[in-house]
CHARMM internal coordinates of N, CA and C (Angstrom, degrees):
IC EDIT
DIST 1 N 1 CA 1.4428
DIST 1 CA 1 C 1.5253
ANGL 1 N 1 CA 1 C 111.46
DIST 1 C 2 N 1.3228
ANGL 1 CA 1 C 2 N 106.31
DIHE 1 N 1 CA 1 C 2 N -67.12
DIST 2 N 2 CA 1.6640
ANGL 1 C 2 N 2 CA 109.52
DIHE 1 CA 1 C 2 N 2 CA 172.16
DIST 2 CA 2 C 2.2106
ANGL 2 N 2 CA 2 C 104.14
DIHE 1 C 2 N 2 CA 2 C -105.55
DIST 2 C 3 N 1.5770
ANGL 2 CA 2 C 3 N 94.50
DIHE 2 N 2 CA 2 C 3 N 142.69
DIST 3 N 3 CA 1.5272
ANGL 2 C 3 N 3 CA 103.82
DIHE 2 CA 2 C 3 N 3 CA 156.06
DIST 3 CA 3 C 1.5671
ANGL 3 N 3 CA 3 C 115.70
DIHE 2 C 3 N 3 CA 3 C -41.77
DIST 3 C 4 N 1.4626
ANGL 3 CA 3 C 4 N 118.91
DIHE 3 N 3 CA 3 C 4 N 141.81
DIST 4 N 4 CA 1.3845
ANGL 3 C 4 N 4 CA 114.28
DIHE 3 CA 3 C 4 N 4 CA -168.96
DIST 4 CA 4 C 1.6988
ANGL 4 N 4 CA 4 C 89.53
DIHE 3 C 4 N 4 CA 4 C -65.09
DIST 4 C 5 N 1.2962
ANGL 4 CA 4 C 5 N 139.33
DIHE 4 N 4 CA 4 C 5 N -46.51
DIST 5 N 5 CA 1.2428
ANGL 4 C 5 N 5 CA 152.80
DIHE 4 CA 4 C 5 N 5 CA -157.39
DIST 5 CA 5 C 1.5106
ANGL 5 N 5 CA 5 C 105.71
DIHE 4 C 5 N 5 CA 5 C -33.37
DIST 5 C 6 N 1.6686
ANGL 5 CA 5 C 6 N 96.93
DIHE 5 N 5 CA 5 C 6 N -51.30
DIST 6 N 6 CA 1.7868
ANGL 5 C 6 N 6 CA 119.97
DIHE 5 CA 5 C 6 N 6 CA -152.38
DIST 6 CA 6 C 1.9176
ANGL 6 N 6 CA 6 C 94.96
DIHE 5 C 6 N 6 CA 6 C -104.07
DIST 6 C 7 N 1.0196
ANGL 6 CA 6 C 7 N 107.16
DIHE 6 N 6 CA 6 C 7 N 41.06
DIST 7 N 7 CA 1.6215
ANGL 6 C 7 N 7 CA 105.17
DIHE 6 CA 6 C 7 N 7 CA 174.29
DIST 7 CA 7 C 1.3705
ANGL 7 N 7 CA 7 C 92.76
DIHE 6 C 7 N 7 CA 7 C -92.74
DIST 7 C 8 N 1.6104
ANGL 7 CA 7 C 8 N 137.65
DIHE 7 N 7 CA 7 C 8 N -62.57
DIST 8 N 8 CA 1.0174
ANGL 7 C 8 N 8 CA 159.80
DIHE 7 CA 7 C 8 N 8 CA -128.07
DIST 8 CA 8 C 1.5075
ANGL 8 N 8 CA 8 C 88.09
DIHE 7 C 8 N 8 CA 8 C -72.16
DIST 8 C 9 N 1.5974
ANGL 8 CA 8 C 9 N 94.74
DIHE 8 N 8 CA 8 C 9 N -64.21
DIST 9 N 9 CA 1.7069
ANGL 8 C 9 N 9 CA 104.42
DIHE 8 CA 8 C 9 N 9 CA -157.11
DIST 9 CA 9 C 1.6438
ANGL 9 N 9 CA 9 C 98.73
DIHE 8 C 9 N 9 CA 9 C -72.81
DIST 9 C 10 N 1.1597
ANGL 9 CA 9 C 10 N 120.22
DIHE 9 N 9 CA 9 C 10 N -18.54
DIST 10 N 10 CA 1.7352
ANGL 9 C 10 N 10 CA 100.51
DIHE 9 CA 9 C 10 N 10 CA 168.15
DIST 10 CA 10 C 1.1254
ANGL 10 N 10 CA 10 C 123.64
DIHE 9 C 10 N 10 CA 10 C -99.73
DIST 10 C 11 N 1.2133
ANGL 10 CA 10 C 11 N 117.61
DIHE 10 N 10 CA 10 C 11 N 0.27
DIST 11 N 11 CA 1.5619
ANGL 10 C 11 N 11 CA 116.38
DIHE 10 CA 10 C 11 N 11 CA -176.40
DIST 11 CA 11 C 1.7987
ANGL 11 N 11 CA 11 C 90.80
DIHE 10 C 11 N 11 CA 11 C -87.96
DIST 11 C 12 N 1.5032
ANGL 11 CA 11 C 12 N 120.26
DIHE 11 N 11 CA 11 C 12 N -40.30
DIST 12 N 12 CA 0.8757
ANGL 11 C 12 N 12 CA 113.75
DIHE 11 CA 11 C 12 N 12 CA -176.21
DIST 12 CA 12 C 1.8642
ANGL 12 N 12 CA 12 C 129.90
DIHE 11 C 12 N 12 CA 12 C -65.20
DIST 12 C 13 N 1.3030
ANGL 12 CA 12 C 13 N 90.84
DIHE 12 N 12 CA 12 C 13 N -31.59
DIST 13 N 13 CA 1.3418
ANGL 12 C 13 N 13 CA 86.47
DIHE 12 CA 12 C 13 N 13 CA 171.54
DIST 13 CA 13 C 1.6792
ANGL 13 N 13 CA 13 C 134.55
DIHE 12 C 13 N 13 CA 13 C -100.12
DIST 13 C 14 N 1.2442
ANGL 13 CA 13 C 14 N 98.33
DIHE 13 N 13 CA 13 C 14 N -16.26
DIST 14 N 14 CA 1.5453
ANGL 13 C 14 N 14 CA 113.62
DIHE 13 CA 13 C 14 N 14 CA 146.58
DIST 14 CA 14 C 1.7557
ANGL 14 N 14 CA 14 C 125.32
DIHE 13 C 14 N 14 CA 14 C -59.14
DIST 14 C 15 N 1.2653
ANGL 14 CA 14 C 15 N 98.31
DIHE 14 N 14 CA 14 C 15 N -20.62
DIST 15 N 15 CA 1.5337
ANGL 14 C 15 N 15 CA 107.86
DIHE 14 CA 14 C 15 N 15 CA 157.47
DIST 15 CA 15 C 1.2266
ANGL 15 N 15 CA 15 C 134.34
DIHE 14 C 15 N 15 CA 15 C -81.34
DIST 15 C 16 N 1.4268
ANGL 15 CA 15 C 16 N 92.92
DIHE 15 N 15 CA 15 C 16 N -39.66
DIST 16 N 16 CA 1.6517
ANGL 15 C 16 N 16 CA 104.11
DIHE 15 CA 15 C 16 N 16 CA 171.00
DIST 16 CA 16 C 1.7935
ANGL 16 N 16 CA 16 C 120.00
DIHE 15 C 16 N 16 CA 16 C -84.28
DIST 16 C 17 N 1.1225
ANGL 16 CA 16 C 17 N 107.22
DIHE 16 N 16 CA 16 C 17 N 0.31
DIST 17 N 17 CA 1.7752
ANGL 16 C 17 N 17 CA 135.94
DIHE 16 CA 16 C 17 N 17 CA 174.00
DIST 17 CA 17 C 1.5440
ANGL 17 N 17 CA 17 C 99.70
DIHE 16 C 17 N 17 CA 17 C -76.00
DIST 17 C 18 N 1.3787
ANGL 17 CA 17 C 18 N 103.78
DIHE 17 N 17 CA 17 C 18 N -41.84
DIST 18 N 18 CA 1.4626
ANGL 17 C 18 N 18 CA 106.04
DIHE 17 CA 17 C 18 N 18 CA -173.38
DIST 18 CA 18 C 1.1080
ANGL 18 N 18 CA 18 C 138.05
DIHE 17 C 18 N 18 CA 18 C -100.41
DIST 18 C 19 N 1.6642
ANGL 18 CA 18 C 19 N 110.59
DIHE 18 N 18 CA 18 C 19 N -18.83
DIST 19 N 19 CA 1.3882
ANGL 18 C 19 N 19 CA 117.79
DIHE 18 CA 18 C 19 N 19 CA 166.35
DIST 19 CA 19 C 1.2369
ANGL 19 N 19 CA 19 C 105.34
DIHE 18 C 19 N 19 CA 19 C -93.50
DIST 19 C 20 N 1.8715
ANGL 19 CA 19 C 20 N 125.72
DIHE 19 N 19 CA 19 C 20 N 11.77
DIST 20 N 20 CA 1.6720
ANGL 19 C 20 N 20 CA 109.04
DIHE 19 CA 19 C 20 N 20 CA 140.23
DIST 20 CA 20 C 1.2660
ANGL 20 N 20 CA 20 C 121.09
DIHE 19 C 20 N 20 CA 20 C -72.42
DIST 20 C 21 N 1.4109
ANGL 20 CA 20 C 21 N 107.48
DIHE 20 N 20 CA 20 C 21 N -42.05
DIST 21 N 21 CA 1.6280
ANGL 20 C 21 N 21 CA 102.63
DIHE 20 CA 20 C 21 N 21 CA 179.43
DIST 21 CA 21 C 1.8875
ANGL 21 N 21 CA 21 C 114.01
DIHE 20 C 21 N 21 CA 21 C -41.38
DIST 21 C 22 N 1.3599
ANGL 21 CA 21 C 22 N 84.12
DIHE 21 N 21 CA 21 C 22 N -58.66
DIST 22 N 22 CA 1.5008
ANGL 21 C 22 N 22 CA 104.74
DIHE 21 CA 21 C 22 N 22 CA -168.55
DIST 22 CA 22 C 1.5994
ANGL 22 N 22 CA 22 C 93.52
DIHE 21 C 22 N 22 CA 22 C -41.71
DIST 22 C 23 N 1.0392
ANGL 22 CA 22 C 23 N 132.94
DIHE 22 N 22 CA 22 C 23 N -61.62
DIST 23 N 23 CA 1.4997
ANGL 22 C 23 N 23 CA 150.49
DIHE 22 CA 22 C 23 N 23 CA -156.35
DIST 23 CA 23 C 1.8499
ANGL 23 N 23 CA 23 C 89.17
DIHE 22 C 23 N 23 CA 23 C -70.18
DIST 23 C 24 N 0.9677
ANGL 23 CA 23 C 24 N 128.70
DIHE 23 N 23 CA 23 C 24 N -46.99
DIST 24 N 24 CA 1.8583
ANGL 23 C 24 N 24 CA 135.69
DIHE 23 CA 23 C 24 N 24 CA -173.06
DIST 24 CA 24 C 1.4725
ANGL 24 N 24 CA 24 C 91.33
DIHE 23 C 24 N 24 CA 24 C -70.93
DIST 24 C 25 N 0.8550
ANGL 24 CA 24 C 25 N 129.64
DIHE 24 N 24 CA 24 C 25 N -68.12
DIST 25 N 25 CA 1.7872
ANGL 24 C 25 N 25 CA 136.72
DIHE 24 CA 24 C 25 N 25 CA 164.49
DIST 25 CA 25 C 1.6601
ANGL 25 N 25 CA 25 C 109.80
DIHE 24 C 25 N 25 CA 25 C -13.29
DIST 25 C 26 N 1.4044
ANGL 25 CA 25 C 26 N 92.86
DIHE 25 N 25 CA 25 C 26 N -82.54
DIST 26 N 26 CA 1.7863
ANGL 25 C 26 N 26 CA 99.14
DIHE 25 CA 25 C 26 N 26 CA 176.61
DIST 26 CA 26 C 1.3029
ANGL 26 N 26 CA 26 C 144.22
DIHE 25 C 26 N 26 CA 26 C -53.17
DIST 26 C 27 N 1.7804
ANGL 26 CA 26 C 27 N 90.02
DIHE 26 N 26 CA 26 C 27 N -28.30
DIST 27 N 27 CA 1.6168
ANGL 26 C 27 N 27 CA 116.66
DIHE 26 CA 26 C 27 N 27 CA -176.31
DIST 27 CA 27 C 1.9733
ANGL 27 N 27 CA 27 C 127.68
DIHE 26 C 27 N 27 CA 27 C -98.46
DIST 27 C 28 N 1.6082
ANGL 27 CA 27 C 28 N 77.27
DIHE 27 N 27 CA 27 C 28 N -11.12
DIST 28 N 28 CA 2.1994
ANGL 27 C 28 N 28 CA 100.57
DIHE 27 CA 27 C 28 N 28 CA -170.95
DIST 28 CA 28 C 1.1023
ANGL 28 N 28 CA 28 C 70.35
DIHE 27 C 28 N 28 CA 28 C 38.49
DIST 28 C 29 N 1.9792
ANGL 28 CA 28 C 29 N 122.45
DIHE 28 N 28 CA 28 C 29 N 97.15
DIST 29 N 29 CA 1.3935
ANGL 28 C 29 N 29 CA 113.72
DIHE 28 CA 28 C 29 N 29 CA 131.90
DIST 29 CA 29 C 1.8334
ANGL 29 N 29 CA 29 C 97.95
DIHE 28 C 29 N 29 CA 29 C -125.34
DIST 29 C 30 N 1.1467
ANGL 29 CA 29 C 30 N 106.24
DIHE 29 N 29 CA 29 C 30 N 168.80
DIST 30 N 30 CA 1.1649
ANGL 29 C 30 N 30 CA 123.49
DIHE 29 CA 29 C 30 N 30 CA -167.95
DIST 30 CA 30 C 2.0038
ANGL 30 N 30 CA 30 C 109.69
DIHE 29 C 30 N 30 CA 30 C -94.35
DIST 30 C 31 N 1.5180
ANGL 30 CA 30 C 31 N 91.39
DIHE 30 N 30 CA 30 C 31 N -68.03
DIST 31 N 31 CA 1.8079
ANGL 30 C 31 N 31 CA 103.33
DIHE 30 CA 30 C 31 N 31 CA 160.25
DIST 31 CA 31 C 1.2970
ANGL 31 N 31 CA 31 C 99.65
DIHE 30 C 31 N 31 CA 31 C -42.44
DIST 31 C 32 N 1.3836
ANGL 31 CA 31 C 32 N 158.06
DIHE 31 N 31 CA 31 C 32 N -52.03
DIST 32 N 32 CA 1.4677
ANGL 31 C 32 N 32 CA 149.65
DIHE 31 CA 31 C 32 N 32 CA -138.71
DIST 32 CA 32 C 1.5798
ANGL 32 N 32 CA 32 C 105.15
DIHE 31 C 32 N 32 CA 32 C -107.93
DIST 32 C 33 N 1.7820
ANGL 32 CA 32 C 33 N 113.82
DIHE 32 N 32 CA 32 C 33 N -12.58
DIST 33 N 33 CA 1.1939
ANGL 32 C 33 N 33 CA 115.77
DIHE 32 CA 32 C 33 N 33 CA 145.37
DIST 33 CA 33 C 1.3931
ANGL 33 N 33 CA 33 C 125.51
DIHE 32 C 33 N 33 CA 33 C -61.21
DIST 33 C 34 N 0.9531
ANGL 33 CA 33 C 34 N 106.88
DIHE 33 N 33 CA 33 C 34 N -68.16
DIST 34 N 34 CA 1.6447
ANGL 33 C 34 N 34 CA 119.62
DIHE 33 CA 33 C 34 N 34 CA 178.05
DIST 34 CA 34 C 1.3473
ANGL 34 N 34 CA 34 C 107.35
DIHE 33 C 34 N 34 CA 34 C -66.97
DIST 34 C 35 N 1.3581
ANGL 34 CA 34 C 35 N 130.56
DIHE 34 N 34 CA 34 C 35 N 25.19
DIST 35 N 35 CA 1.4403
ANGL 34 C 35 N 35 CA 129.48
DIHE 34 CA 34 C 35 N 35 CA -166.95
DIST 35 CA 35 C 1.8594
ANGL 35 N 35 CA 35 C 81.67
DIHE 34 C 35 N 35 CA 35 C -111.62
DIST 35 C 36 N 1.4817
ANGL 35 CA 35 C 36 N 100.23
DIHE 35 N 35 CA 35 C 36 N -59.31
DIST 36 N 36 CA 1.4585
ANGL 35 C 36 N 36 CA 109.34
DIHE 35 CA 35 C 36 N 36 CA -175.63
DIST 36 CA 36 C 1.2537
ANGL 36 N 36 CA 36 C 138.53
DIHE 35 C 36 N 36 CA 36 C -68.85
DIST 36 C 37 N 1.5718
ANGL 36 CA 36 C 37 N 121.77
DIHE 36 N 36 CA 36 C 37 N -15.88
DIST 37 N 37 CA 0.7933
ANGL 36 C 37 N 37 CA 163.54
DIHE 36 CA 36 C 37 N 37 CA 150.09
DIST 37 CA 37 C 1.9517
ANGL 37 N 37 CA 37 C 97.66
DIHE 36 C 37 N 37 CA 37 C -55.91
DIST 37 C 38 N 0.8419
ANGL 37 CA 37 C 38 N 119.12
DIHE 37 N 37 CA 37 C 38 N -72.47
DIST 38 N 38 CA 1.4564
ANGL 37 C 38 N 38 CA 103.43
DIHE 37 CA 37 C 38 N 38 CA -179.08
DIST 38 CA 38 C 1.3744
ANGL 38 N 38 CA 38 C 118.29
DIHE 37 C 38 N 38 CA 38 C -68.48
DIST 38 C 39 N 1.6892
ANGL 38 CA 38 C 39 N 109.58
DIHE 38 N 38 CA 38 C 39 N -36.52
DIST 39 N 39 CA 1.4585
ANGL 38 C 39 N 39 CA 121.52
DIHE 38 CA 38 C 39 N 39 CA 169.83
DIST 39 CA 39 C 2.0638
ANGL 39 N 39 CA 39 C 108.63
DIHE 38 C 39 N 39 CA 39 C -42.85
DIST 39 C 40 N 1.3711
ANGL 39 CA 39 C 40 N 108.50
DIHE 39 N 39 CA 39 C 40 N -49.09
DIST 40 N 40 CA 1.5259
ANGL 39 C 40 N 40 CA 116.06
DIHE 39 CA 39 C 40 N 40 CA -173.46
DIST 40 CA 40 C 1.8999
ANGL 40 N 40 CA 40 C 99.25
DIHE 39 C 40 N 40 CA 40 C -68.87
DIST 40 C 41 N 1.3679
ANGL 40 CA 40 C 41 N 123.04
DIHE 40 N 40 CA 40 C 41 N -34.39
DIST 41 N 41 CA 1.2394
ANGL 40 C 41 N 41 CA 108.95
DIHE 40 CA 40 C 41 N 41 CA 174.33
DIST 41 CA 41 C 1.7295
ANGL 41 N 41 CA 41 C 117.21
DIHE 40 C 41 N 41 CA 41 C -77.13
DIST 41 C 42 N 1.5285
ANGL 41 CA 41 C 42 N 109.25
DIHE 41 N 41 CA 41 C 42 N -23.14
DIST 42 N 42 CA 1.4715
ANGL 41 C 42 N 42 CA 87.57
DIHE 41 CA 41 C 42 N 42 CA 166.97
DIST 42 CA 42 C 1.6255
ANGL 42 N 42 CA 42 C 122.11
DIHE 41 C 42 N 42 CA 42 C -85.48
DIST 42 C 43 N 1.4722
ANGL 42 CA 42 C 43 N 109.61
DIHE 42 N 42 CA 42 C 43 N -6.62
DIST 43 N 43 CA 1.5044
ANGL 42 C 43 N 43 CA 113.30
DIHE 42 CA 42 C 43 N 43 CA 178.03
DIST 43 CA 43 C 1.5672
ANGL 43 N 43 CA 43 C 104.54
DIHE 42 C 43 N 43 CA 43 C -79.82
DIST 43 C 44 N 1.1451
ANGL 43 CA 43 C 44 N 124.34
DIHE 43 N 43 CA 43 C 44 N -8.14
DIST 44 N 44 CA 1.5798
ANGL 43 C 44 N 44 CA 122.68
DIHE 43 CA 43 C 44 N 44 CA 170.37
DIST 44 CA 44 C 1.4179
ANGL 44 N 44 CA 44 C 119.74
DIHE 43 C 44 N 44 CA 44 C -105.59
DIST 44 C 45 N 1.5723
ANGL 44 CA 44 C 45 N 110.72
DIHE 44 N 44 CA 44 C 45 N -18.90
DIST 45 N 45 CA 1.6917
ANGL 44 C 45 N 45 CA 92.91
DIHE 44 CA 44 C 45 N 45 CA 141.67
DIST 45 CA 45 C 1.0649
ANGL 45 N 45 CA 45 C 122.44
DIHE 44 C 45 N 45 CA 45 C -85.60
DIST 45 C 46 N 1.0907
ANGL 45 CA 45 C 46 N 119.21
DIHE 45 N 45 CA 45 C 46 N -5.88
DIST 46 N 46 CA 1.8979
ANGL 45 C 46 N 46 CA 109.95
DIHE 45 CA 45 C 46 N 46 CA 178.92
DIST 46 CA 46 C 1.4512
ANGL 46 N 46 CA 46 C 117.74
DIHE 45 C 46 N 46 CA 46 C -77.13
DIST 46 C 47 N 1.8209
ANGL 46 CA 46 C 47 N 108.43
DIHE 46 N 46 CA 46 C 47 N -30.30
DIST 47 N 47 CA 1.3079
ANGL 46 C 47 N 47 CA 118.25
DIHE 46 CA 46 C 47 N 47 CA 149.44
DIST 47 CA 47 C 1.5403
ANGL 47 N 47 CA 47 C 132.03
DIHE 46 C 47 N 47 CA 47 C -49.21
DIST 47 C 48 N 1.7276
ANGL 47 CA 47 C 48 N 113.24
DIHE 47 N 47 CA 47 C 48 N -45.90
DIST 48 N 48 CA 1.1058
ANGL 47 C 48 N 48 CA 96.18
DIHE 47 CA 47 C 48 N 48 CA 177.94
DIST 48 CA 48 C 1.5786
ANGL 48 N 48 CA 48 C 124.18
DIHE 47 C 48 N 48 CA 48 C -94.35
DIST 48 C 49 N 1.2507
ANGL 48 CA 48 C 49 N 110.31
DIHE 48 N 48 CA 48 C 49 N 11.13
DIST 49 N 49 CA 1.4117
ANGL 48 C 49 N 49 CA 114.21
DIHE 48 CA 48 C 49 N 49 CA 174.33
DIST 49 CA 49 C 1.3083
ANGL 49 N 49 CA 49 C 94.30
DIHE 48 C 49 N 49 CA 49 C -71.66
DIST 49 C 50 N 1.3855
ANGL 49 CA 49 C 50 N 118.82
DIHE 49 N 49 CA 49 C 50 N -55.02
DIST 50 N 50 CA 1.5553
ANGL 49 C 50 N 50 CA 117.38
DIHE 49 CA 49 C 50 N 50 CA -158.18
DIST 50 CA 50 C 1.3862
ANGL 50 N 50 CA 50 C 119.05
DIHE 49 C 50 N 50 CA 50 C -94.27
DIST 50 C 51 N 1.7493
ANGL 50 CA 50 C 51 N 107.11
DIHE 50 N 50 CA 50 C 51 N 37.03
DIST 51 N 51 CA 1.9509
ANGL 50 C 51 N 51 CA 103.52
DIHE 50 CA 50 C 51 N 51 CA -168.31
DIST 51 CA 51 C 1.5778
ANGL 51 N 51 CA 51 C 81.83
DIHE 50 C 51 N 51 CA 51 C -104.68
DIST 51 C 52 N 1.2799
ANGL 51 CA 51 C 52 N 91.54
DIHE 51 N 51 CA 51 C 52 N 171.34
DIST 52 N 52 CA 2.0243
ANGL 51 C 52 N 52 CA 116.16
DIHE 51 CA 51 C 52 N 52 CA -178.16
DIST 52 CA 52 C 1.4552
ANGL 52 N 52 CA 52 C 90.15
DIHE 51 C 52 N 52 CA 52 C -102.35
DIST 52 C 53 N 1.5111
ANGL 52 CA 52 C 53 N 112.16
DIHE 52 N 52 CA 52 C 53 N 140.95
DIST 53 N 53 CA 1.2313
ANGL 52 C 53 N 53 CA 104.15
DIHE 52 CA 52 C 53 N 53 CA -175.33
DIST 53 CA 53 C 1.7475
ANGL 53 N 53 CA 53 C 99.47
DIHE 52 C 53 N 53 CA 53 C -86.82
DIST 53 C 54 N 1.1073
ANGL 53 CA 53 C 54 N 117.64
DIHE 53 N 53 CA 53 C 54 N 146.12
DIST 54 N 54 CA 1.3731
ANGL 53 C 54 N 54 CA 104.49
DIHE 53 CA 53 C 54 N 54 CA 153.84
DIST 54 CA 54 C 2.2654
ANGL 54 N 54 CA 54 C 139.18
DIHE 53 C 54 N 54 CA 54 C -21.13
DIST 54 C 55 N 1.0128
ANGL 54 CA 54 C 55 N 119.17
DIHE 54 N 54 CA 54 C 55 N 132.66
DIST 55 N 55 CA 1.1754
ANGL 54 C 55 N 55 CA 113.72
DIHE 54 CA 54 C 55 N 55 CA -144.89
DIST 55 CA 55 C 1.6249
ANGL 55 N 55 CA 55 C 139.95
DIHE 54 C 55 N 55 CA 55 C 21.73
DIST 55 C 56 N 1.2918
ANGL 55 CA 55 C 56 N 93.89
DIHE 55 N 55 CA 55 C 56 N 68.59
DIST 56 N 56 CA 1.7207
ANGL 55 C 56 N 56 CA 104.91
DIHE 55 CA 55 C 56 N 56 CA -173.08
DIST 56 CA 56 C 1.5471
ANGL 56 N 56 CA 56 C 68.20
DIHE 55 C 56 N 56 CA 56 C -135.08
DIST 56 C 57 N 1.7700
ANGL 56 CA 56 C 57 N 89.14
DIHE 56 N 56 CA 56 C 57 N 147.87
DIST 57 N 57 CA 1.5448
ANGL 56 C 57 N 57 CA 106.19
DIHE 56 CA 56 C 57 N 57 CA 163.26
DIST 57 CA 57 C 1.7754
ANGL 57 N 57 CA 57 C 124.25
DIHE 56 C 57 N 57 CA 57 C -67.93
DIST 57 C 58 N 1.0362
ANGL 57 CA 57 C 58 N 118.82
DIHE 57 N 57 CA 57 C 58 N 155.87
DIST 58 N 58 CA 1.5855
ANGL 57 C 58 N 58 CA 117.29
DIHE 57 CA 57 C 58 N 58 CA -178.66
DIST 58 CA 58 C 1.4340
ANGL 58 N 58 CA 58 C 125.58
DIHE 57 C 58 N 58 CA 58 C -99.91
END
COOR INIT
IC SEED 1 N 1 CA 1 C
IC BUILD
């Protein structure tokens, strides 16, 4: 699915996507919505930079 390379960098920032939410959750902030919210769009290009395309070797 992903290059072994790009595990790191998406697990990581899909993590860090989420302990804004988590943090927008605890805090009712609004900025820390839209913090995560942009955080989740760069964790989905970071995903698709680093996906295997379908029949390509792994």
């Amino acid at each position: 699915m992903f290059s072994r390379e790009g595990y790191p960098l998406v697990l990581s920032a899909a993590g860090l996507a989420v302990l804004t939410f988590a943090a927008a959750l605890r805090f009712r902030s609004w900025p820390l919505w839209l913090a995560g919210f942009v955080l989740t769009l760069v964790a989905l290009s970071v995903a698709w930079v680093y996906r295997t395309p379908i029949g390509m070797p792994t």
